[in-house]
C-alpha positions as CSV (number, residue, x, y, z in Angstrom):
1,X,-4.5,-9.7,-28.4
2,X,-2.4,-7.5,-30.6
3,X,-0.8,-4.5,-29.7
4,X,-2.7,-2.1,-31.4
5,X,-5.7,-3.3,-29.0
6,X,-4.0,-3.9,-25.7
7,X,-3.0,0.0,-26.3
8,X,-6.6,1.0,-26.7
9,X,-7.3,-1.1,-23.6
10,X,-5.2,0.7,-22.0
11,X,-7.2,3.7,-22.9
12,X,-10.2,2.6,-22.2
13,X,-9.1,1.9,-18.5
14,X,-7.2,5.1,-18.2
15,X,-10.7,7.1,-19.2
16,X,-12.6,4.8,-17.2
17,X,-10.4,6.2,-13.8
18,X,-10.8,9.9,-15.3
19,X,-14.1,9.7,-15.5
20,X,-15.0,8.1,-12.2
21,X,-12.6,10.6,-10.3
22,X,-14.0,13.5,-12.3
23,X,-17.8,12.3,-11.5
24,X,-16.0,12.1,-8.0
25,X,-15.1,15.3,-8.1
26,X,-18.2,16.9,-9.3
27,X,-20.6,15.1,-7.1
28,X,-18.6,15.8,-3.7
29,X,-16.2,18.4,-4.6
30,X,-12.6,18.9,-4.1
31,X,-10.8,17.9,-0.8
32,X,-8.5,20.8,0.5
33,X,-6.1,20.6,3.2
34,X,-6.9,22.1,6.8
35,X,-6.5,26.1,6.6
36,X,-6.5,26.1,3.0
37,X,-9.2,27.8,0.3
38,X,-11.7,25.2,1.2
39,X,-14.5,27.4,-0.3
40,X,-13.3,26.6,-3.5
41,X,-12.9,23.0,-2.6
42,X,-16.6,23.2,-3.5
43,X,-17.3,25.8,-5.8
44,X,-18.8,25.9,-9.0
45,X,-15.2,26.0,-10.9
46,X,-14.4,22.6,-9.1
47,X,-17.3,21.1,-10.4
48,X,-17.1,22.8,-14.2
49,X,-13.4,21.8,-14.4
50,X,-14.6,18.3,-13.6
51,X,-17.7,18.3,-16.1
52,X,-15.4,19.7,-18.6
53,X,-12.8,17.0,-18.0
54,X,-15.0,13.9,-18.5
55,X,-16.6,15.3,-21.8
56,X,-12.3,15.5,-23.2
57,X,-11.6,12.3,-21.4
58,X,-14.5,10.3,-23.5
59,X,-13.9,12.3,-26.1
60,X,-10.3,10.4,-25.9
61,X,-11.7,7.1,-26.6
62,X,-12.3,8.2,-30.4
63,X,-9.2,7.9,-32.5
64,X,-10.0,10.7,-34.5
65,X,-10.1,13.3,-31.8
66,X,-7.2,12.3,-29.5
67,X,-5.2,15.3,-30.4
68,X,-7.9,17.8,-29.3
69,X,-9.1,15.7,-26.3
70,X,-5.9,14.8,-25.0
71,X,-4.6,18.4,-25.5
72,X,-7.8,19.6,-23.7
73,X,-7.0,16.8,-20.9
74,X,-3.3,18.1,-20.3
75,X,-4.7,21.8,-19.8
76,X,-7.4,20.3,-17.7
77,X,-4.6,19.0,-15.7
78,X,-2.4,21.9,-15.9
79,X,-5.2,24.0,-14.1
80,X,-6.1,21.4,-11.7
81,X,-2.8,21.3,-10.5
82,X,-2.6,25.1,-9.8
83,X,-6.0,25.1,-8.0
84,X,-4.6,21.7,-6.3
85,X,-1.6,23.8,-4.9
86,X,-3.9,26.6,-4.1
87,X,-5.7,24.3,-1.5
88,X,-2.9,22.9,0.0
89,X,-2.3,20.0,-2.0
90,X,0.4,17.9,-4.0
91,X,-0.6,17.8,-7.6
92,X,2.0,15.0,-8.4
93,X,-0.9,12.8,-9.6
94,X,-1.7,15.3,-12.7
95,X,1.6,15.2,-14.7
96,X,1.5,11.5,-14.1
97,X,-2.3,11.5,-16.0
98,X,-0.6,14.4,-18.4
99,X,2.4,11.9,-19.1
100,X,-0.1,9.1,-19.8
101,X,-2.1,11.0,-22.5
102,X,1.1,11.7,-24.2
103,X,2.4,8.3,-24.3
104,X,-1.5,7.1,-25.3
105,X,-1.1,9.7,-28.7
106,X,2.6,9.3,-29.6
107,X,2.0,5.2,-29.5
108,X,-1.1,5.7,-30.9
109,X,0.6,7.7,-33.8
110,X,3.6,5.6,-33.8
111,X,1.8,2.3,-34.4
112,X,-0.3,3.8,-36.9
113,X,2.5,5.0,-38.9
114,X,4.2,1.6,-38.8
């Protein structure tokens, strides 16, 4: 296996956990600490967020629209983490996901170039 494709394999596993937490998310809704704004734990945001995150993170598998779908992924992120903070949460999990779309684009870009 060369690099080029272990990198994509890597991809391909890193949308395969987005998606099923997203299809998590949507199906059961968001988990909010006691005393916290659990009525939009479930609401229909929750659920849009989440629908809208596993069309950007398949969209990610295709070379040619990693920019846009990892761009879309990190603002995905961004607002998940404020609505994770609202319910009581720690977001810590989203920059990590955030840090791995970067890496997955500037490798991406870097092997490509080389």
């Amino acid at each position: 296996m060369n690099a080029q494709s272990a990198l994509y394999l890597y991809r391909v596993v890193f949308v395969a956990f987005i998606v099923w937490a997203s299809a998590k998310t949507f199906a059961e809704g968001w988990a909010a600490a006691p005393g916290h704004a659990r009525a939009l734990a479930g609401s229909g945001h929750v659920r849009l967020l989440a629908a809208t995150e596993i069309v950007a993170a398949l969209a990610f598998l295709w070379p040619a629209a990693q920019i846009w779908a990892g761009a879309a992924l990190i603002l995905i992120f961004a607002i998940a983490t404020v609505l994770d903070l609202m319910m009581g949460g720690v977001p810590a999990r989203f920059a990590y996901y955030s840090a791995t779309v970067m890496i997955l684009v500037f490798l991406e870009r870097r092997m490509g170039a080389a």
